[in-house]
C-alpha positions as CSV (number, residue, x, y, z in Angstrom):
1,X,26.5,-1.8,-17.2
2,X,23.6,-0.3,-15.1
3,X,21.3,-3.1,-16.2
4,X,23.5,-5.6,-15.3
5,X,24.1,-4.3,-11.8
6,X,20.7,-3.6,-11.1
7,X,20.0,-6.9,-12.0
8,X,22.6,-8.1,-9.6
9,X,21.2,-6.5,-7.2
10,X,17.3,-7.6,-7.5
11,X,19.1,-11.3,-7.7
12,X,20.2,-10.2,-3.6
13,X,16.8,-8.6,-3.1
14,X,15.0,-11.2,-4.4
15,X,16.9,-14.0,-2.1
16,X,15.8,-12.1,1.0
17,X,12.4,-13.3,1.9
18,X,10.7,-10.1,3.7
19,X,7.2,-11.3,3.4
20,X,5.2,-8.1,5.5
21,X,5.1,-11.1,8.8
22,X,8.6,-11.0,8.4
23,X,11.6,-8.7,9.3
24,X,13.4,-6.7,6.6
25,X,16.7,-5.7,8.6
26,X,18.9,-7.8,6.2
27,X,17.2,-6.1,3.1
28,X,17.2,-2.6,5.1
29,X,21.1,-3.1,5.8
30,X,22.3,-3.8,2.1
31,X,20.3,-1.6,0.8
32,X,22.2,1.8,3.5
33,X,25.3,-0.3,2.9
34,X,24.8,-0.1,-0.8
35,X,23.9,3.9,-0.9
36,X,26.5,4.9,2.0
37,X,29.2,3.4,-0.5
38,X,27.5,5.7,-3.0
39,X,28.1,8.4,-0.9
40,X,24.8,8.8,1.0
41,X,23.9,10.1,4.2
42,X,21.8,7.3,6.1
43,X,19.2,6.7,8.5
44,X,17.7,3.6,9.7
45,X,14.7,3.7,11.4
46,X,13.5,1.1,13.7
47,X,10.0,0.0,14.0
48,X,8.5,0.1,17.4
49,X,8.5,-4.0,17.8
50,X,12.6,-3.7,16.8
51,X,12.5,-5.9,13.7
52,X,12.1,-3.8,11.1
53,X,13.1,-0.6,10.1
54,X,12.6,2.3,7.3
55,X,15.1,3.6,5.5
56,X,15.8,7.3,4.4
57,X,18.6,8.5,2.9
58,X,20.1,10.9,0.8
59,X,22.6,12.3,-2.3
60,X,23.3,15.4,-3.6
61,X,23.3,18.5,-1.7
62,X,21.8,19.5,1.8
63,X,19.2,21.5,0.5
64,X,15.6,21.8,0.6
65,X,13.6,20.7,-1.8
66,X,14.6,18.1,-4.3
67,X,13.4,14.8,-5.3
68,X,11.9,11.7,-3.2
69,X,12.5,8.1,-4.8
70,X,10.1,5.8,-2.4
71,X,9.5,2.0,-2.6
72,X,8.4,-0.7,-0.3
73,X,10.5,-3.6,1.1
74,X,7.9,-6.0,2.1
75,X,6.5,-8.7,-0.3
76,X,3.6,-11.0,-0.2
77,X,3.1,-14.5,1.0
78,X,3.9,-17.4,-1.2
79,X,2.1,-20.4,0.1
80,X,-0.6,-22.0,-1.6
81,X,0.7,-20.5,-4.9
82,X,1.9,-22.9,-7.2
83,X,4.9,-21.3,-8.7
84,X,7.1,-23.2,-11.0
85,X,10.4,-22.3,-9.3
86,X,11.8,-21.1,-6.2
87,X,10.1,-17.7,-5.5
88,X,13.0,-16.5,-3.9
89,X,15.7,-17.7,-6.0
90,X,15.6,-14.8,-9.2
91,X,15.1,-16.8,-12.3
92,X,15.8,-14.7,-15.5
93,X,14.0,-16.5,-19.1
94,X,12.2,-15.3,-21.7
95,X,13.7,-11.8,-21.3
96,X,11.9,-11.6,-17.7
97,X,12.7,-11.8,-14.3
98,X,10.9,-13.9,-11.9
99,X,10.4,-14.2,-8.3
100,X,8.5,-12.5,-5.6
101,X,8.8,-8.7,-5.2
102,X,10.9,-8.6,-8.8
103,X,7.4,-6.7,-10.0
104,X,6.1,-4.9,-6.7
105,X,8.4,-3.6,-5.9
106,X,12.1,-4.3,-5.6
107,X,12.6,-4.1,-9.4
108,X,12.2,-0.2,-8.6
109,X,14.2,-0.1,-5.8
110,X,17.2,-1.9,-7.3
111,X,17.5,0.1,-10.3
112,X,17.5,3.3,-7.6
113,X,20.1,2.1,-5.5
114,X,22.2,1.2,-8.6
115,X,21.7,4.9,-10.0
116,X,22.2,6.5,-7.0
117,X,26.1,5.6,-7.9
118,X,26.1,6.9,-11.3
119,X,24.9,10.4,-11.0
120,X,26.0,13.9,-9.5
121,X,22.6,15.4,-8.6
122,X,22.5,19.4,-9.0
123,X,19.8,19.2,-5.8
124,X,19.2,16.6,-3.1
125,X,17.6,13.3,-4.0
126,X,16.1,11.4,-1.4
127,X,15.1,7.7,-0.8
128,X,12.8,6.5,1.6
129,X,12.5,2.2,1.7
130,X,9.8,1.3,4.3
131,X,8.2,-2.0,6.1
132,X,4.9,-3.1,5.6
133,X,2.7,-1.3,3.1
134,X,1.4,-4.4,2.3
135,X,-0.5,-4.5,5.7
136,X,-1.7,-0.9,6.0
137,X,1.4,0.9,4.7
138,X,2.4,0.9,8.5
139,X,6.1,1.8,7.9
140,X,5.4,4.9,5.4
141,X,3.0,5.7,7.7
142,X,5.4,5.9,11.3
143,X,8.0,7.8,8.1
144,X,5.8,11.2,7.5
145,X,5.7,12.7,11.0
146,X,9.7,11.8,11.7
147,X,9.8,13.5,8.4
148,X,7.9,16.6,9.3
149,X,9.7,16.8,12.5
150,X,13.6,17.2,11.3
151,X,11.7,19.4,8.7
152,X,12.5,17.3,5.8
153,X,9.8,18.2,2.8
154,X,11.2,17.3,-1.1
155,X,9.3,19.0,-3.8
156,X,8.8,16.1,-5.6
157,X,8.3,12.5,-5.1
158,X,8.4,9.2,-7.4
159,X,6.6,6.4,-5.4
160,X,8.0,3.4,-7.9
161,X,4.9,0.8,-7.6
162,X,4.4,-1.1,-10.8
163,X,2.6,0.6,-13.5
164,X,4.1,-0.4,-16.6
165,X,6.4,2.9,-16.3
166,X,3.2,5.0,-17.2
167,X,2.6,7.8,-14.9
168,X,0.1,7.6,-12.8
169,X,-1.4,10.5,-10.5
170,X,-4.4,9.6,-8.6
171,X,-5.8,6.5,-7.3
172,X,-8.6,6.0,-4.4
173,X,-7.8,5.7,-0.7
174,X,-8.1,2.2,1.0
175,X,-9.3,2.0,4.2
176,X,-9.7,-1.5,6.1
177,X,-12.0,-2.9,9.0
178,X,-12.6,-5.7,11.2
179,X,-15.8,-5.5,12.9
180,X,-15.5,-7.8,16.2
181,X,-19.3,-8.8,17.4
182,X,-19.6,-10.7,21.2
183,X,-23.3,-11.8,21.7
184,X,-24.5,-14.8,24.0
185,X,-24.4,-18.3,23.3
186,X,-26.8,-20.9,23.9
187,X,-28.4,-24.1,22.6
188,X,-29.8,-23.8,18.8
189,X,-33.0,-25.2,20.1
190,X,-34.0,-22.0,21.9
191,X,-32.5,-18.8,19.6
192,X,-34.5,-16.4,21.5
193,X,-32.6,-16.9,25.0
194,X,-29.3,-16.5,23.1
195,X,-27.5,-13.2,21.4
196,X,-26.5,-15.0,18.1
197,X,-23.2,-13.0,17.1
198,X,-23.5,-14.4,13.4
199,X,-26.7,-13.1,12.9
200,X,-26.1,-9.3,13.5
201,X,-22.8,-9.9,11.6
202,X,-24.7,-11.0,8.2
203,X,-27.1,-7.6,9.4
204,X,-24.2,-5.4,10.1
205,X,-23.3,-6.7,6.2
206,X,-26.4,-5.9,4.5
207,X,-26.2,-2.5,6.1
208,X,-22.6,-2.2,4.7
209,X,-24.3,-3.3,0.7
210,X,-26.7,-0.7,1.5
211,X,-24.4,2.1,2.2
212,X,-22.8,0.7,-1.1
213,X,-25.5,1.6,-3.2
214,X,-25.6,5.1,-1.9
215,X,-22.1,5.7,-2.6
216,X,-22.9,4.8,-6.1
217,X,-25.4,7.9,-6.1
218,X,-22.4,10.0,-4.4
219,X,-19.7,9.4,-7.4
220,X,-19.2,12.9,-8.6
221,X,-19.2,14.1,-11.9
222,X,-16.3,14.6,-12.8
223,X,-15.1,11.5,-11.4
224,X,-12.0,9.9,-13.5
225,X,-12.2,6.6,-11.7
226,X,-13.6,3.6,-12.4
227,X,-15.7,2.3,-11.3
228,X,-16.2,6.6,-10.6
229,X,-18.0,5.9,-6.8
230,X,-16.6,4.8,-3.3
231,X,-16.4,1.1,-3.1
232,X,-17.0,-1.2,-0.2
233,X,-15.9,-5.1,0.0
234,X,-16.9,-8.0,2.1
235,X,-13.8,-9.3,2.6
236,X,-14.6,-12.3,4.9
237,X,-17.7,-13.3,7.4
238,X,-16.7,-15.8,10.5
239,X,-18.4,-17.0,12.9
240,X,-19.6,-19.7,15.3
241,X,-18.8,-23.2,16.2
242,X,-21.4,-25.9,15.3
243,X,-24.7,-26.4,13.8
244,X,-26.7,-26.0,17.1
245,X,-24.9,-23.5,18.9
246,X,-26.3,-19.8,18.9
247,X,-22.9,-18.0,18.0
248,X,-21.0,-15.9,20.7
249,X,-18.4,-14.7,18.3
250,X,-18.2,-13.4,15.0
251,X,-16.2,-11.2,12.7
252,X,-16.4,-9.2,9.3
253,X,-13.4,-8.2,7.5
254,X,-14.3,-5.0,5.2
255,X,-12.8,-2.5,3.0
256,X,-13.7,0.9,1.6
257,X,-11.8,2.8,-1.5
258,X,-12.9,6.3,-1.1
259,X,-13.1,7.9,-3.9
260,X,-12.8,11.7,-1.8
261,X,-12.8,11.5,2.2
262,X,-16.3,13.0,2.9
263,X,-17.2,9.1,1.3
264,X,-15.4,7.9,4.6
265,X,-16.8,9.8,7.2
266,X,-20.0,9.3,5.6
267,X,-19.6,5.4,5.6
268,X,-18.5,5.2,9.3
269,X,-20.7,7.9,10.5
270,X,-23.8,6.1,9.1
271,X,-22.5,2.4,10.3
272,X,-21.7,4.0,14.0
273,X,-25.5,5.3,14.2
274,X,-26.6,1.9,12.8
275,X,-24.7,0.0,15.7
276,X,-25.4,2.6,18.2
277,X,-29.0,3.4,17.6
278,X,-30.6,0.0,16.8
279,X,-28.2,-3.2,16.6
280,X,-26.2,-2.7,20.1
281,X,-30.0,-2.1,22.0
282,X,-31.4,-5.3,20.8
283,X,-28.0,-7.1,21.5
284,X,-28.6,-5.4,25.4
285,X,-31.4,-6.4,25.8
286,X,-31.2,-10.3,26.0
287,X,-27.2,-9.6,27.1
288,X,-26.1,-6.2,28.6
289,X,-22.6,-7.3,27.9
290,X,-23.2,-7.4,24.0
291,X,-20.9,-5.8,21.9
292,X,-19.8,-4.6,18.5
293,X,-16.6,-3.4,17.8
294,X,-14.4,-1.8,14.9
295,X,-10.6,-2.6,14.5
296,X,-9.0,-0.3,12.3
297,X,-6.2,-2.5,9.7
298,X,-5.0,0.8,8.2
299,X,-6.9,3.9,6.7
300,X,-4.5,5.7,3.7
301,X,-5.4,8.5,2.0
302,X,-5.7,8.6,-2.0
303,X,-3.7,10.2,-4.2
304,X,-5.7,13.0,-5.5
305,X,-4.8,14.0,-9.1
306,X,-4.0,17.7,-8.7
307,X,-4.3,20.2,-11.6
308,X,-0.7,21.3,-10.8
309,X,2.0,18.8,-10.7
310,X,5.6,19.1,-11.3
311,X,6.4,15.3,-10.3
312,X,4.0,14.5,-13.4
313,X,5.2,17.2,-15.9
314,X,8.9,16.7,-15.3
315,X,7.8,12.5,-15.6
316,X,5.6,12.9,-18.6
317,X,8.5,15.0,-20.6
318,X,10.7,12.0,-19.6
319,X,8.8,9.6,-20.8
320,X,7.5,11.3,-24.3
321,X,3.8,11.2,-23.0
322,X,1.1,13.5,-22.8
323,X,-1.0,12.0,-20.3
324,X,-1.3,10.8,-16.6
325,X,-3.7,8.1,-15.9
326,X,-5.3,6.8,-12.5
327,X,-5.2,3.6,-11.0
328,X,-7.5,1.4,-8.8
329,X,-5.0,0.2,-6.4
330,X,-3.7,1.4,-3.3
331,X,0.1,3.2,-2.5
332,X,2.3,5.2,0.0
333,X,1.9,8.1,-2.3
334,X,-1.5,10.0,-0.7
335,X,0.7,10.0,2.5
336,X,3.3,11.9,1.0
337,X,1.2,14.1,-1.1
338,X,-0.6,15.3,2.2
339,X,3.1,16.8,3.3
340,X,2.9,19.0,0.4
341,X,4.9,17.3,-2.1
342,X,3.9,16.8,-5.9
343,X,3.2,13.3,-6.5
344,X,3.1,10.4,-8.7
345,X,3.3,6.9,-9.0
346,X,5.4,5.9,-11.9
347,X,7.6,2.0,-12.1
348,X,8.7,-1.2,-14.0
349,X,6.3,-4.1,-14.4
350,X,2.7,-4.3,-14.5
351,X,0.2,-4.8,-11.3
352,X,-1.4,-7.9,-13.3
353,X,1.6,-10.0,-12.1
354,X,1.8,-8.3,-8.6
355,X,1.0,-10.8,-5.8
356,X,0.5,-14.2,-8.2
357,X,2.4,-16.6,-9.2
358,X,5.4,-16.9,-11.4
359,X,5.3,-12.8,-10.6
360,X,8.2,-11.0,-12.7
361,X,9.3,-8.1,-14.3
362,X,10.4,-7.6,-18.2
363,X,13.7,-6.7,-18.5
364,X,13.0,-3.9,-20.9
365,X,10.7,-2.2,-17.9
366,X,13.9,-2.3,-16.3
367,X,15.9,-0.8,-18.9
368,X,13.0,1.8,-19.2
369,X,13.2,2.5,-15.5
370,X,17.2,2.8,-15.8
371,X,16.6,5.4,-18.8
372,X,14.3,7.8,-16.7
373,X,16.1,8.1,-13.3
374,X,19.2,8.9,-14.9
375,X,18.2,12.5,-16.2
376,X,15.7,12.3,-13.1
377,X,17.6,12.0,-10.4
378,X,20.7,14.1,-12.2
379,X,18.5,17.4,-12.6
380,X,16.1,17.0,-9.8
């Protein structure tokens, strides 16, 4: 009965097209109207720019402590994919589920809101359903400090990203850039009278691949990741306008996964002296209005496996295994794990069909999901 209504309800999940551009009020709404009729306590809270919203809500007793059940409501873009059906129209074959956000991450959510109305917790258990993670985990990020201000901390939380239903309990932090360089344009006959933006980009680069090989040198020891250092990525290079025109604008879109956060600072410290110290003076000097500038897309912590950690115990008993394993990708869960709670990131599906395609979940991830948050969410 529980798979058949959470699979109802992915069906309405599915059919509401919150790509992160997008609003997710519709989603938001059936999702408090679904838990309110469960008996929750509800708050929506709106974004700054009034179209979106997190969601937090709760069962069980008011308490502290307790259990946190946390998933995402945004979803990636389709176009350019070439998916076989309609990516927002759940198609179930093969004993799968496809469309986009079945796997990452509504799968999860669904199969929460479904058992929220089947148990009688014995302490409170709390949901929290944000906006945009997929752009810089935006909305979980706006969620923590309301959180910390009404004095709301869980013990525990379950951040339901798609792992196969292993439990996971470390992955690196992700932090994004987009480095914005103005120079001087000109004719390409004369480079030397011109401040060709382009060109410091592709040097502000190889500084970045040089920084990347001394991370490599700074992977510590004990190190369970892989690969075990701080990686950066050249995500895109832009610039310029035609063949013979010295380039006045240019742009580099980069990442770093930080493997601890001295990595970071280390990274931006030594990027800031490079800019400071050698590539803004020569800009200046043919253009005192030269400049290089850093946008910040989102900086979120890791989740740092921690020698104690209830959330993984209580998980790992659950789900008959002995061991936790980390994860290359990115979550909400290093956010929550700096308020103190014990962490891990634990759901149905598998990342390899996250963001492609045809994406889907297996129906018996969802009867696996169904089968833990029962005695979860009853004893948190």
């Amino acid at each position: 009965m529980s798979l058949r209504q959470t699979i109802d309800l992915l069906e309405q999940l599915i059919a509401m097209p919150t790509v992160s551009a997008d609003s997710n009020m519709v989603m938001i709404a059936e999702l408090a109207h679904r838990l309110e009729d469960a008996g929750a306590r509800t708050d929506v809270m709106l974004a700054p720019c009034g179209t979106k919203a997190n969601l937090w809500a709760s069962i069980g007793p008011e308490a502290p402590g307790g259990l946190l059940l946390s998933g995402h409501t945004d979803v990636v873009p389709v176009e350019d994919q070439d998916w076989t059906s309609d990516p927002f129209e759940m198609r179930e074959a093969d004993s799968r589920l496809y469309g986009r956000g079945t796997c990452d991450m509504k799968g999860f959510i669904a199969a929460a809101v479904v058992m929220a109305g089947k148990v009688k917790p014995q302490k409170p258990v709390h949901f929290a359903f944000t906006y945009d993670e997929e752009v810089g985990c935006i909305g979980a990020r706006a969620l923590v400090p309301e959180l910390q201000a009404r004095g709301l901390q869980p013990a525990m939380a379950v951040i339901g990203e798609p792992t196969g239903m292993r439990v996971i309990e470390g992955h690196k932090g992700c932090c994004e850039y987009t480095t914005h360089f103005t120079g001087l344009e000109g004719h390409g006959s004369d480079p030397g009278r011109g401040v060709n933006a382009a060109e410091y980009a592709v040097r502000y680069v190889i500084r970045l691949m040089e920084l990347r090989c001394d991370l490599m040198a700074r992977a510590p020891a004990t190190s369970r990741f892989e690969p075990p250092w701080t990686t950066i990525n050249i995500g895109r290079v832009s610039g310029g306008v035609a063949h013979n025109v010295i380039a006045g604008k240019a742009e580099v879109e980069w990442e770093m996964r930080p493997v601890v956060q001295d990595d970071a600072r280390f990274v931006k410290q030594s990027i800031e002296a490079f800019v400071e110290n050698e590539m803004l003076p020569m800009m200046r000097t043919i253009y005192p209005q030269a400049d290089i500038r850093t946008e910040t897309i989102g900086e979120i912590a890791g989740l740092q496996p921690m020698e104690v950690n209830t959330a993984r115990d209580v998980l790992a008993g659950l789900l008959g295994t002995n061991s936790a394993e980390l994860v290359p990708f990115g979550t909400e869960a290093g956010l929550f794990q700096e308020m103190g709670m014990d962490v891990v990131v634990c759901g149905p599906g598998h990342i390899a069909q996250a963001h492609k395609p045809d994406e889907f979940v297996e129906i018996d991830q969802m009867k696996a999901c169904l089968a833990m948050l029962e005695p979860l969410m009853t004893g948190a």
